[in-house]
ZAVOTOR-136317 format. One record per residue (C-alpha): residue number from 0; residue in three letters; x, y, z. Coordinates in nm, 2 decimals, padded with zeros to 4 digits, always signed. Each point is the difference from the previous one (the first is absolute). Example, Ala and Ser with C-alpha at 12.3 -4.5 7.8 and 13.67 -1.06 7.14 Angstrom:
<sites>
SITE   num   residu       px       py       pz
SITE     0      Ala   +01.23   -00.45   +00.78
SITE     1      Ser   +00.14   +00.34   -00.07
</sites>
This chain:
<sites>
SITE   num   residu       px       py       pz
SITE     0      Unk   +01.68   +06.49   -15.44
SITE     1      Unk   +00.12   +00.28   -00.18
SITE     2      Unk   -00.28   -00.10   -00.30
SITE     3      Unk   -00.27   -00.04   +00.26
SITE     4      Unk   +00.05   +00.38   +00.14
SITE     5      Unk   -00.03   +00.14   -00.35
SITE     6      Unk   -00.33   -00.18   -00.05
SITE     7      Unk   -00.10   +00.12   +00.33
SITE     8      Unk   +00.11   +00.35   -00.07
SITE     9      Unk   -00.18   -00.02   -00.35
SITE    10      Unk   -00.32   -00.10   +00.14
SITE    11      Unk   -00.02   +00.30   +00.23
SITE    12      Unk   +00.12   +00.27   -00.21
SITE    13      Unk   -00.30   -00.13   -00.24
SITE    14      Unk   -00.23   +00.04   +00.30
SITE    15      Unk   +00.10   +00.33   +00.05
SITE    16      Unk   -00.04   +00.10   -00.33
SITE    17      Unk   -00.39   -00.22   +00.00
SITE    18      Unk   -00.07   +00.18   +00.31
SITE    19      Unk   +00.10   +00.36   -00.09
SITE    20      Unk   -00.18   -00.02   -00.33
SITE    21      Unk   -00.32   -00.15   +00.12
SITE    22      Unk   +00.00   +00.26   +00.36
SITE    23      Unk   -00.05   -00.28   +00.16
SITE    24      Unk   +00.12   -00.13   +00.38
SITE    25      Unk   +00.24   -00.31   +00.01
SITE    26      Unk   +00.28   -00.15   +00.22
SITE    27      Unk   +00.30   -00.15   +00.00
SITE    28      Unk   +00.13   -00.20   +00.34
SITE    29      Unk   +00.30   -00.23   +00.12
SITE    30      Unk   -00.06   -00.26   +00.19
SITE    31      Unk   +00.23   -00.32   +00.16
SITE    32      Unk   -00.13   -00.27   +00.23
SITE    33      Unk   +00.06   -00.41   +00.01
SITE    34      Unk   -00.05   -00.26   -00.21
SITE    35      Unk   -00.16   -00.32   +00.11
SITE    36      Unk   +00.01   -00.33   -00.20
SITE    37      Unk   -00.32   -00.23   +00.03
SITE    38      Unk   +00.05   -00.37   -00.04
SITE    39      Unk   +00.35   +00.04   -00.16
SITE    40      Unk   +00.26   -00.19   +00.17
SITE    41      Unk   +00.32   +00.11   -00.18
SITE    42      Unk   -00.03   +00.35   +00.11
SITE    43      Unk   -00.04   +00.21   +00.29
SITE    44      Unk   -00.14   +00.32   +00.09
SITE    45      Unk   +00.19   +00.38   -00.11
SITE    46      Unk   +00.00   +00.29   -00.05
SITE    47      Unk   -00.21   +00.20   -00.28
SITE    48      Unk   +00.00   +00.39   -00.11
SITE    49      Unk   -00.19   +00.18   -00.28
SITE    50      Unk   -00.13   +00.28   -00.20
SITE    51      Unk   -00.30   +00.10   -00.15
SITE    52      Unk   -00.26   +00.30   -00.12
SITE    53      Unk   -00.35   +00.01   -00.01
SITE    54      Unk   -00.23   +00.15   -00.22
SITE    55      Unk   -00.39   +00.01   +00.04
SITE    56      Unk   -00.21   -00.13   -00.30
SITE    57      Unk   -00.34   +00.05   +00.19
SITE    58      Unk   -00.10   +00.13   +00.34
SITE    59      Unk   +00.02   -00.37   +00.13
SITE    60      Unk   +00.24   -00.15   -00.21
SITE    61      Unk   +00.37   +00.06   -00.09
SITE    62      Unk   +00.31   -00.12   -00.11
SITE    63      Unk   +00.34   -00.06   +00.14
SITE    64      Unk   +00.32   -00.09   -00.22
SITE    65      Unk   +00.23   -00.16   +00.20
SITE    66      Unk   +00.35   -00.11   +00.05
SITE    67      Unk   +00.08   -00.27   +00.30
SITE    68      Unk   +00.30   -00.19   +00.07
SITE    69      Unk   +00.07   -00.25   +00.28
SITE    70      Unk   +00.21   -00.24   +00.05
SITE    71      Unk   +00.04   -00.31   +00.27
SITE    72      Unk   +00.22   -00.31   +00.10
SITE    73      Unk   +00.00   -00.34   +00.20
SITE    74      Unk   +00.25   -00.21   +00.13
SITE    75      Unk   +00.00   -00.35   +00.03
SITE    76      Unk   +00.16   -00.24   +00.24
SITE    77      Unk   +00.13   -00.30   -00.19
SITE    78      Unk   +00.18   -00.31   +00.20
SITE    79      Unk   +00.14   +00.31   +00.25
SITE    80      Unk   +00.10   +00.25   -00.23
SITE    81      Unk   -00.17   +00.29   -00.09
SITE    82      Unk   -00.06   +00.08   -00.36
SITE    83      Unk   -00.21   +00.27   -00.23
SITE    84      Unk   -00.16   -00.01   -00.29
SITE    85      Unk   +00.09   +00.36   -00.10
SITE    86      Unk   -00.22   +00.28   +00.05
SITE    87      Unk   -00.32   +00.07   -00.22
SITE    88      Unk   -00.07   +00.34   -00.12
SITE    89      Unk   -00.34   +00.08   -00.17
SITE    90      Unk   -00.04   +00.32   -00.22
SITE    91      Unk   -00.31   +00.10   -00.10
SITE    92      Unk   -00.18   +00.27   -00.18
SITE    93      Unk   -00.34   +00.01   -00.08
SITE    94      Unk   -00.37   +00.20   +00.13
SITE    95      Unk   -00.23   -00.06   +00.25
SITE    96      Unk   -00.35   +00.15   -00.06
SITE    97      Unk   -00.11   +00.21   +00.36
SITE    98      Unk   -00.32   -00.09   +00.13
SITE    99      Unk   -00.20   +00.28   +00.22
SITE   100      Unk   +00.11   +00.39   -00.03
SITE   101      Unk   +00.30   +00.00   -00.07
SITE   102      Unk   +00.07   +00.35   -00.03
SITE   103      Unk   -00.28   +00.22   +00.13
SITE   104      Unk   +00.10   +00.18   +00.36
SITE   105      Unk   -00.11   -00.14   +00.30
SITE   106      Unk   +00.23   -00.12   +00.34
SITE   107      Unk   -00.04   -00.35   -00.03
SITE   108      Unk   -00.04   -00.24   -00.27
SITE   109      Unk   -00.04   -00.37   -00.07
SITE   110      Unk   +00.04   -00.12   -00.38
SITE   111      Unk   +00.05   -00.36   -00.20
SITE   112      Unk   +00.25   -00.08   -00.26
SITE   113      Unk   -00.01   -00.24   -00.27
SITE   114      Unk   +00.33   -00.01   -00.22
SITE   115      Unk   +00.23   -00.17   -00.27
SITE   116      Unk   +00.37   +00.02   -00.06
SITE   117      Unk   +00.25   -00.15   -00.17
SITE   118      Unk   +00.24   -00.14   +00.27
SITE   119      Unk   +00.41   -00.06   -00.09
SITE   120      Unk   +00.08   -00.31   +00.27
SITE   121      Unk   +00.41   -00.02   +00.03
SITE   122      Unk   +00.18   -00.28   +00.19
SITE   123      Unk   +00.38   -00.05   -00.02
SITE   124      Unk   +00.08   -00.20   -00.19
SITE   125      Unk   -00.31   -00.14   -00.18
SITE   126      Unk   -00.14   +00.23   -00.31
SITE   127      Unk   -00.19   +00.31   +00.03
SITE   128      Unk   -00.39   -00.04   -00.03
SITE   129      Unk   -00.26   +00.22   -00.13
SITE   130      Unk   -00.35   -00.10   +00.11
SITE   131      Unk   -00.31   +00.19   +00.05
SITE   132      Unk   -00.20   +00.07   +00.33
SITE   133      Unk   -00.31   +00.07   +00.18
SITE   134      Unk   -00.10   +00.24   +00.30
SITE   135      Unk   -00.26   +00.04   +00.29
SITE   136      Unk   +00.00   +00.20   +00.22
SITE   137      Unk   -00.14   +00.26   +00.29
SITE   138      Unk   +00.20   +00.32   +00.15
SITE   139      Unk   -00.10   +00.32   +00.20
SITE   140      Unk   +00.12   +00.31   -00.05
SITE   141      Unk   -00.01   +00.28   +00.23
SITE   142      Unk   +00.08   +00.37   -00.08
SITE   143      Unk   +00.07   +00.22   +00.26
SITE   144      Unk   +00.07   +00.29   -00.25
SITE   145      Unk   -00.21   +00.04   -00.38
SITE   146      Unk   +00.38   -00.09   -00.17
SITE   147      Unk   +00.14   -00.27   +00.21
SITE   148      Unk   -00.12   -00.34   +00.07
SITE   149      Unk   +00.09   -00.29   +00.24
SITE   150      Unk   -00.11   -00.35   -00.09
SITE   151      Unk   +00.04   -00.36   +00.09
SITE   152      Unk   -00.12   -00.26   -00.21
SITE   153      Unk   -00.04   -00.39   -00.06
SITE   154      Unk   +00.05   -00.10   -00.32
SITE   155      Unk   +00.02   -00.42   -00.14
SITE   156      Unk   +00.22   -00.02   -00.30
SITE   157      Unk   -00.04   -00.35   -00.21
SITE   158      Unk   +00.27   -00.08   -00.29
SITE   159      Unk   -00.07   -00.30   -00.19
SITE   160      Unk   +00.28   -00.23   -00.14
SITE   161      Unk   +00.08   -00.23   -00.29
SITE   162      Unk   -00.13   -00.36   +00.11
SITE   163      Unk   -00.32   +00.16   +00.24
SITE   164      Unk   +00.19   +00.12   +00.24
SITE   165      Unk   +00.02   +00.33   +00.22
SITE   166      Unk   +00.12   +00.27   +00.22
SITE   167      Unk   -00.25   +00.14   +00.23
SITE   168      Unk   +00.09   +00.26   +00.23
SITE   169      Unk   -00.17   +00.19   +00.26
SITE   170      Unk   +00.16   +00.43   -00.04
SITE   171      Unk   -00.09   +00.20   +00.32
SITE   172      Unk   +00.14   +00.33   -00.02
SITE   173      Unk   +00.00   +00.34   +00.09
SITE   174      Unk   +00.10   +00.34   -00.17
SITE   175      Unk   -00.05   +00.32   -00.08
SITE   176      Unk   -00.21   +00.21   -00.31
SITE   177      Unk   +00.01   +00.34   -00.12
SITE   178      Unk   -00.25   +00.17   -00.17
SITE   179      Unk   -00.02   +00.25   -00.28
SITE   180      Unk   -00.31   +00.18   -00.20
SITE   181      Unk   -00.32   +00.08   +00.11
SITE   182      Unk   -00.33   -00.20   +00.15
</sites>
């Protein structure tokens, strides 16, 4: 965990120093919401928080770097007794590209995503995976002040694994952004 907040903490000290050198407007946000398994049977639905900035490349397009991790378990009944299968944790960092304006001021806003990450799967007490990941998504943000933002989002997160398998999950959450720089 402690290896994951330095990454995140390197990312956005480098967008600081992207965004003060270019005079340019970006954001960084915090967001937390649930995680929802679809068609996966050996886990339930948790609990997922995150981090990331964004940083406009054109008037309709942008980029967010992103940290998200989430985490869910199931039990099972077996012959009466109730049994786990350990709880699944999924770290990922990667980008998602921001479809619409993702910067420029107005109230309201409705934007796309379309991401990758790399995704660290843990599950007690099988061995660690590394896999990579797609995301699609849709979110609104609404900014009752030019610095601070409030947005909720829907975001689906594939994984694939070894032997054509996957994780798909369906991320809805909602958070907060703060912005610096100018329009």
């Amino acid at each position: 965990m402690k290896k994951s907040i330095s990454v995140l903490g390197a990312i956005f000290f480098l967008l600081i120093m992207v965004s003060s050198a270019s005079a340019t407007r970006f954001g960084i946000g915090g967001f937390a919401g649930i995680n929802i398994p679809l068609a996966q049977e050996d886990v339930e639905s948790g609990i997922l928080y995150g981090a990331k900035g964004r940083i406009p490349l054109l008037p309709f397009l942008g980029v967010e770097p992103n940290f998200v991790y989430s985490k869910g378990d199931k039990d099972f009944d077996i012959d009466g007794q109730s049994m786990s299968r350990g709880t699944l944790t999924i770290t990922s960092f990667g980008a998602d590209l921001v479809f619409g304006n993702p910067i420029g001021f107005s109230r309201g806003r409705f934007y796309g995503l379309l991401g990758a990450n790399a995704n660290i799967l843990k599950r007690k007490p099988e061995e660690d995976q590394t896999k990579f990941g797609l995301s699609l998504g849709i979110g609104f943000e609404f900014l009752p002040t030019e610095v601070l933002g409030i947005e909720v989002r829907a975001r689906y997160h594939g994984i694939s694994l070894e032997g054509g398998g996957g994780r798909n999950n369906l991320e809805l959450s909602g958070g907060l952004n703060y912005y610096f720089g100018e329009d």
